[in-house]
SEDRENTOR-290592 format. One line per 4 residues: their letters; for each residue x, y, z of C-alpha. Coordinates in Angstrom, 2 decimals, padded with zeros to 5 digits. Layout:
% residues N
a = X:Y:Z; ...
This chain:
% residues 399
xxxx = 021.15:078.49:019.08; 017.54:077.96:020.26; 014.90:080.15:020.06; 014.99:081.67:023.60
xxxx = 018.88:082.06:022.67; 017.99:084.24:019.96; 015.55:086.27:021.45; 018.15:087.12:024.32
xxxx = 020.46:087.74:022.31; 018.67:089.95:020.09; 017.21:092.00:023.11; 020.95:092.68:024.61
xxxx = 021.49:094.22:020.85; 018.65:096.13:021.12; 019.67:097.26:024.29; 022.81:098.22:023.89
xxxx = 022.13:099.75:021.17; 020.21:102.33:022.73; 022.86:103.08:025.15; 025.36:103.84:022.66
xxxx = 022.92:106.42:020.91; 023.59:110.21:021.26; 022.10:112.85:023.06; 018.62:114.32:021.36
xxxx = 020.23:117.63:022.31; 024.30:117.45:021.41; 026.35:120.36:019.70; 029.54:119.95:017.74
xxxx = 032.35:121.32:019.79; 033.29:122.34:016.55; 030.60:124.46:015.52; 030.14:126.01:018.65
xxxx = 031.96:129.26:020.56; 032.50:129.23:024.47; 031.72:132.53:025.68; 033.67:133.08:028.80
xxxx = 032.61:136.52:029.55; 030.22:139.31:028.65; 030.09:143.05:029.56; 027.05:145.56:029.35
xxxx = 026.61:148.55:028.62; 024.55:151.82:026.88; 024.89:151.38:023.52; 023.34:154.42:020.99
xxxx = 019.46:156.28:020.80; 018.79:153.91:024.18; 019.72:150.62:023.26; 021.89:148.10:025.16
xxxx = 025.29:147.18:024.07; 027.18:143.42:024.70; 030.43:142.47:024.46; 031.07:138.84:024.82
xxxx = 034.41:136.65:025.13; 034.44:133.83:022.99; 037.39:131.58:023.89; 039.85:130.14:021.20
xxxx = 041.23:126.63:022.56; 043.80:125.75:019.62; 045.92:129.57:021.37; 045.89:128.70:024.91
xxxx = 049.00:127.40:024.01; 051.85:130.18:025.76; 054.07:129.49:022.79; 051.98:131.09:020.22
xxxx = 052.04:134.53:019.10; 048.06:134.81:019.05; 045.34:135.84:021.07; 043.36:134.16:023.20
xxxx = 039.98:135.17:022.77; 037.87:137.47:020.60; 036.03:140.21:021.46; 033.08:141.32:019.77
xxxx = 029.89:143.88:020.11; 026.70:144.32:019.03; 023.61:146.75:020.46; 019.52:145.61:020.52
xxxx = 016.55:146.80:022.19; 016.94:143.74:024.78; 019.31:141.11:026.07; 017.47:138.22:024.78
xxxx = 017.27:139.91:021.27; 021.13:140.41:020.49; 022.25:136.65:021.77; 019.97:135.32:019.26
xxxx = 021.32:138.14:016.60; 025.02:137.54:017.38; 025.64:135.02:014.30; 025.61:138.51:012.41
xxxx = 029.54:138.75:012.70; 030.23:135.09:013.77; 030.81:131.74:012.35; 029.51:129.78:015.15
xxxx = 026.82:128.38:017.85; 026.94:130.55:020.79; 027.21:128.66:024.13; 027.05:130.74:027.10
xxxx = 026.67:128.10:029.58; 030.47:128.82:030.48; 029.97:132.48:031.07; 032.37:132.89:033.86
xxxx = 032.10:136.84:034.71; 029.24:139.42:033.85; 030.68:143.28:033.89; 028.18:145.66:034.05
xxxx = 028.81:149.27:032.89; 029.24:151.96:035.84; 026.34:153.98:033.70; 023.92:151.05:033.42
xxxx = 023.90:150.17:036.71; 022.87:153.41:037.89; 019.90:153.27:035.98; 018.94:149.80:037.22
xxxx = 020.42:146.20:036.77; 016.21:144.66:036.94; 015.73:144.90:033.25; 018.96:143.25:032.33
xxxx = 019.56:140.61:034.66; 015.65:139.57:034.39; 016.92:137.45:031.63; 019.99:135.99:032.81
xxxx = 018.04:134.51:036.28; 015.43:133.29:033.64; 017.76:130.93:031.25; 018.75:127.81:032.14
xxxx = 021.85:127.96:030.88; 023.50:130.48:033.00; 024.94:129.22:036.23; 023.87:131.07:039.48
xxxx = 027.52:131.31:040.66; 028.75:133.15:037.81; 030.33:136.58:038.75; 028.72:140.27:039.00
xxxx = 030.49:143.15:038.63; 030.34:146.85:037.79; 033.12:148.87:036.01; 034.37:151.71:037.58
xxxx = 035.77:154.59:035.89; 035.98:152.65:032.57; 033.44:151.24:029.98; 032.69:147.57:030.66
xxxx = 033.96:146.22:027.52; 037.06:147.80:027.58; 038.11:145.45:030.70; 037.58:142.47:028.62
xxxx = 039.70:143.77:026.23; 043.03:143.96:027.99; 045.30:141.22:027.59; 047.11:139.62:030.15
xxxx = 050.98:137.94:030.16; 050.23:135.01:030.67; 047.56:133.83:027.89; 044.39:133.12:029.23
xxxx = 040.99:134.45:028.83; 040.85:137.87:030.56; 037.63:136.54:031.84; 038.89:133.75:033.28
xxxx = 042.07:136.12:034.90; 039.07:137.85:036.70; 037.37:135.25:038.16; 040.74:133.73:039.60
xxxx = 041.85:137.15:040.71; 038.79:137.42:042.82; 038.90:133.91:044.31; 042.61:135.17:044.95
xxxx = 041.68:138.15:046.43; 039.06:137.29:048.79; 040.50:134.18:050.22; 043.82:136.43:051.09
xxxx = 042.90:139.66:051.90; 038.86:139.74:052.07; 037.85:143.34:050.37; 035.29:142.27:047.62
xxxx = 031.80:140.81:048.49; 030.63:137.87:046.80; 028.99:139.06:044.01; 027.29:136.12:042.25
xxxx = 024.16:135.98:040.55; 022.84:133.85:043.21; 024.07:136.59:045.69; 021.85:139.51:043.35
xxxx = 019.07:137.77:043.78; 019.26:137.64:047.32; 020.19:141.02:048.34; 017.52:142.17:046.41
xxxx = 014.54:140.05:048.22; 016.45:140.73:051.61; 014.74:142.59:053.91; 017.11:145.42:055.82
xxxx = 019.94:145.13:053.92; 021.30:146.46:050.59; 023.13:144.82:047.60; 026.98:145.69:047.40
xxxx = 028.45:144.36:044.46; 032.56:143.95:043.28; 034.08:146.63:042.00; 036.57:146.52:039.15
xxxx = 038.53:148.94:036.77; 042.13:149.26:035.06; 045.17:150.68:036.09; 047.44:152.63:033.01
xxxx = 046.07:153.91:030.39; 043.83:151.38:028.08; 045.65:152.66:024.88; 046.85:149.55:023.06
xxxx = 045.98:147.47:026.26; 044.48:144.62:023.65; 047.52:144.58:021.76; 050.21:141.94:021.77
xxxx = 052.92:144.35:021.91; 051.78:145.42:025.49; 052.47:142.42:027.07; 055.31:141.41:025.62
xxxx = 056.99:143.82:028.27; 057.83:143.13:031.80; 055.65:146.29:032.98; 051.99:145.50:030.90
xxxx = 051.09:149.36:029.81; 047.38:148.07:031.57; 046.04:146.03:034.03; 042.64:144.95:035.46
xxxx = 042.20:145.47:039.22; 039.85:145.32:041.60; 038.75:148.63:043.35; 036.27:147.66:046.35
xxxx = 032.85:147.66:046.18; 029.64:149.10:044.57; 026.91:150.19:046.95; 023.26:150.12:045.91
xxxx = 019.77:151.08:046.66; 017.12:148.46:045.84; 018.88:147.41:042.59; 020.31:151.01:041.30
xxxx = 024.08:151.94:041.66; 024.90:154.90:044.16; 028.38:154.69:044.23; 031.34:153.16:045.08
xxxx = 033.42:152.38:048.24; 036.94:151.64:048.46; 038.61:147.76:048.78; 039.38:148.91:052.73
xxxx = 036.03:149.79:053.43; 034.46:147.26:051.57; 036.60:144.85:053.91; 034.83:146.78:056.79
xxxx = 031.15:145.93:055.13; 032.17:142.51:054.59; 034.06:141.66:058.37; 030.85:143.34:059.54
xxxx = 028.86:140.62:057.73; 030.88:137.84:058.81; 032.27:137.30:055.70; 036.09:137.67:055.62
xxxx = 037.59:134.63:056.81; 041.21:135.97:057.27; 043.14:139.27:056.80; 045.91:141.57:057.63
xxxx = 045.68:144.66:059.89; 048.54:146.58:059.77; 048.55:149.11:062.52; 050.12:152.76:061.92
xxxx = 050.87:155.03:064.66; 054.50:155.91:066.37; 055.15:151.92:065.79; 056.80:151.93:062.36
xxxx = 056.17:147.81:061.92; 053.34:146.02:063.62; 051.10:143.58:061.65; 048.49:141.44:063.06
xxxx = 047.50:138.25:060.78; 043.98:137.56:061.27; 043.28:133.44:060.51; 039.60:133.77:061.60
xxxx = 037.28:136.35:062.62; 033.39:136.56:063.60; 031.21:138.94:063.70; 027.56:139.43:065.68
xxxx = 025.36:141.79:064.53; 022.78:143.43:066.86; 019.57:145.37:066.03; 017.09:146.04:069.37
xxxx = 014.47:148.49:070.77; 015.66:149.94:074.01; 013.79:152.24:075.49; 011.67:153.25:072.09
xxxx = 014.81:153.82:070.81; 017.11:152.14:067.74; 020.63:150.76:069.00; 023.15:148.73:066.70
xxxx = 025.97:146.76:067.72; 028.57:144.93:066.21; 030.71:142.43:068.07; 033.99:141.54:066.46
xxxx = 036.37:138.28:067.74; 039.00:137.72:065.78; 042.17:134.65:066.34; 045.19:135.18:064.78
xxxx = 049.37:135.86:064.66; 052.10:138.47:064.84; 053.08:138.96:061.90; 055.37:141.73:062.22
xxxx = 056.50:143.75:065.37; 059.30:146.21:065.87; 061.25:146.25:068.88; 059.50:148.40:070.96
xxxx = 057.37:145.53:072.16; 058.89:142.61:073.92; 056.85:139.74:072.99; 059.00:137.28:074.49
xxxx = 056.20:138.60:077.63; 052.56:138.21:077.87; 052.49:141.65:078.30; 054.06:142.26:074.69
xxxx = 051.22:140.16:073.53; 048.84:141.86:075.56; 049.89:145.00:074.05; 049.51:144.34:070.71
xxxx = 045.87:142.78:071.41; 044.79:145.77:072.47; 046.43:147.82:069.35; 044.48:146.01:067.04
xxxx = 041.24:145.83:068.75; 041.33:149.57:069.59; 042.52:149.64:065.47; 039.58:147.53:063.84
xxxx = 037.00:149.10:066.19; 038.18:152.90:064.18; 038.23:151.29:061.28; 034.86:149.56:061.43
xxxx = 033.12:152.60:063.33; 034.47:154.96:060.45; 033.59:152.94:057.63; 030.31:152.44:058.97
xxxx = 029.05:156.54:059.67; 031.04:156.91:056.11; 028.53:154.84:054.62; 025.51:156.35:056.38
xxxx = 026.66:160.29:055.66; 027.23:159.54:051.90; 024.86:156.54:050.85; 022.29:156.31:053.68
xxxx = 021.47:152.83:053.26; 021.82:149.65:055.41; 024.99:147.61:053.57; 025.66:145.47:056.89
xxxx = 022.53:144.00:057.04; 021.44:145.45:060.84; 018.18:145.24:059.94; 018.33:141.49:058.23
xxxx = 019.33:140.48:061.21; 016.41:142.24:063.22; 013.76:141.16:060.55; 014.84:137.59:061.60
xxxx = 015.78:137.34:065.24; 012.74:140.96:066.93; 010.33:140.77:063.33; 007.38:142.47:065.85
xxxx = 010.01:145.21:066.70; 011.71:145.51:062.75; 007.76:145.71:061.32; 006.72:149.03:061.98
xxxx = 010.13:150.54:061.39; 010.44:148.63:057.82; 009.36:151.24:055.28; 011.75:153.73:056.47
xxxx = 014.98:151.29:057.63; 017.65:152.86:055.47; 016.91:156.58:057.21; 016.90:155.58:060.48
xxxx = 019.99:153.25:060.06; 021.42:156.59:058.84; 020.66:158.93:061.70; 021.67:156.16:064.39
xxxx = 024.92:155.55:065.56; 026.64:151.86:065.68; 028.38:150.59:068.65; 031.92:148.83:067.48
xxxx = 033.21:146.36:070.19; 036.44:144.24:068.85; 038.41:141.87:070.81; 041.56:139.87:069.17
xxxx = 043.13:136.89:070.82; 046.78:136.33:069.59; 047.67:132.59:069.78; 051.57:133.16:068.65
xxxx = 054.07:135.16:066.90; 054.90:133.73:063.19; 058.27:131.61:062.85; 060.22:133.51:064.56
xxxx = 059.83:135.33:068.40; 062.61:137.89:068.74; 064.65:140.45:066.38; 067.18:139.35:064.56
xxxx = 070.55:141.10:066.04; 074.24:141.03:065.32; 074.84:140.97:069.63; 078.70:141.48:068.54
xxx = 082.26:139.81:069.32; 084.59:140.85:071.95; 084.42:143.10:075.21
């Protein structure tokens, strides 16, 4: 080999050499715990109190008669200080780039979620999509506690059950990190965050023994919405009304309105729905509109209505138009008698399409969105019936 030979060749070496070097900043997978989840709460004499998930791969495994996850707490003075305290109890590296779901106490957040979620948006190593949510009725940790049948992380449960949930039915906001963030630099509208509590009582909920039954003795569910002013909780509305807020929004992509009344069976399947908000001076005085248009489906019908007719069709249009604007209109001066504060996001909408007319009346939005009434106007187009047009019937055999 000549000399130019040998100095190529020892420059590919080089080369790939450097390639197959690690990263300046790798962690042992084995020295390290996922944390999937992490709850907060007042802890004792004013201090905070976290609960993380740490996940256990090696008992994802359905077969074996072991837990998932652990579950651990510790209290400090700030966020920042117990993360970096947490090796008190365990073995291992904490990583908390995988937090999938943040649960924040009902008590905390009606003191102010600023001062803990300052240093979650700070880190680097929490994702902005991660989930925000606020316990209702129970303490925070105790949600991550519960087990559930099928093996996995309750953490990760959550975060499926709310992907479930809104895609199906629509009745919990988005309530990222990302989403936080925003509602709180929005101008004319308010932050709603999900909701979530348990169902039975959370006695030996974390056991193995309580889901070894076909009836778990508890469950984690999701309960609607909390409603907030600037970033303090001031209570909660339910999943119906939070599907109100959110349809109002425009952000419910498809539903179910089932209509009551003398009709014992008559279901609407909405595939797709929009909404236009409107916030205007008239006159020197406030008016707000929404404008609902919704597509959709039969989905159930009893046989007082003929839909084998346009005029069945016709009928049940104007059922469920006459039913969502009720709904919507009752949801919304609900809202306004008990909170007082803008969750639609009428003046949002005015900052950016009149900002001359929303300037002088920004310092005191939330009281007059509270003294001034909202015009509901709803209009659903049925396409179809689902598989099947008319009853099933036995017509009979012979004369």
């Amino acid at each position: 080999m000549n000399k130019a030979g040998r100095f190529f060749f020892f420059l590919m070496l080089s080369v790939n050499s450097l390639a197959l070097s690690g990263c300046w900043d790798n962690t042992e997978l084995n020295k390290t715990s996922l944390i999937t989840g992490v709850a907060l709460e007042p802890g004792h004499n004013g201090k905070l109190r976290l609960t993380i998930e740490t996940m256990i791969a090696g008992q994802l495994n359905e077969k074996k008669e072991s837990v998932p996850s652990v579950v651990q707490s510790m209290e400090g003075n700030t966020l920042a200080e117990i993360v970096t305290r947490f090796n008190e109890s365990l073995d291992r590296n904490l990583l908390i780039s995988h937090v999938g779901v943040i649960i924040v106490d009902e008590r905390l957040a009606r003191q102010g979620l600023s001062s803990i979620l300052d240093p979650l948006q700070r880190t680097r190593y929490i994702r902005e999509d991660v989930l925000v949510l606020v316990s209702e009725g129970v303490h925070a940790s105790q949600i991550l506690k519960v087990l559930y049948p099928r093996g996995a992380q309750t953490s990760s449960k959550i975060v499926s059950q709310v992907e479930s949930y809104r895609e199906s039915w629509g009745g919990i906001p988005e309530s990222r990190l990302y989403d936080v963030s925003q509602a709180i630099l929005a101008d004319g509208r308010e932050l709603t965050l999900g909701s979530i509590s348990l169902k039975g009582p959370f006695k030996d909920a974390n056991s193995l023994e309580s889901i070894k039954s076909v009836t778990p003795k508890a469950s984690v569910i999701l309960s609607g919405a909390g409603v907030f002013s600037g970033d303090k909780l001031l209570g909660f509305i339910t999943l119906e009304e939070s599907r109100m807020v959110l349809m109002a929004r425009n952000q419910v992509e498809g539903t179910n309105l089932s209509i009551p009344g003398h009709r014992q069976d008559l279901t609407v399947r909405l595939l797709g729905i929009k909404s236009d908000i409107q916030a205007f001076m008239d006159k020197g005085k406030l008016k707000l509109q929404i404008n609902l248009e919704g597509n959709g489906l039969i989905g159930s019908v009893d046989e007082s209505i003929d839909i084998t007719k346009v005029s069945g069709y016709e009928q049940v249009e104007k059922l469920g138009s006459e039913y969502l604007e009720e709904q919507m209109t009752s949801t919304i001066q609900s809202i306004q008698k008990r909170f007082g504060v803008d969750v639609c996001g009428f003046g949002e909408q005015m900052y950016r399409k009149r900002y001359k007319q929303f300037l002088p009346l920004a310092s005191r939005w939330n009281e007059l969105f509270a003294n001034t009434p909202v015009t509901v106007k709803a209009k659903i187009n049925l396409r179809r019936s689902e598989l099947k047009t008319n009853h099933i019937k036995n017509e009979g055999i012979g004369p």
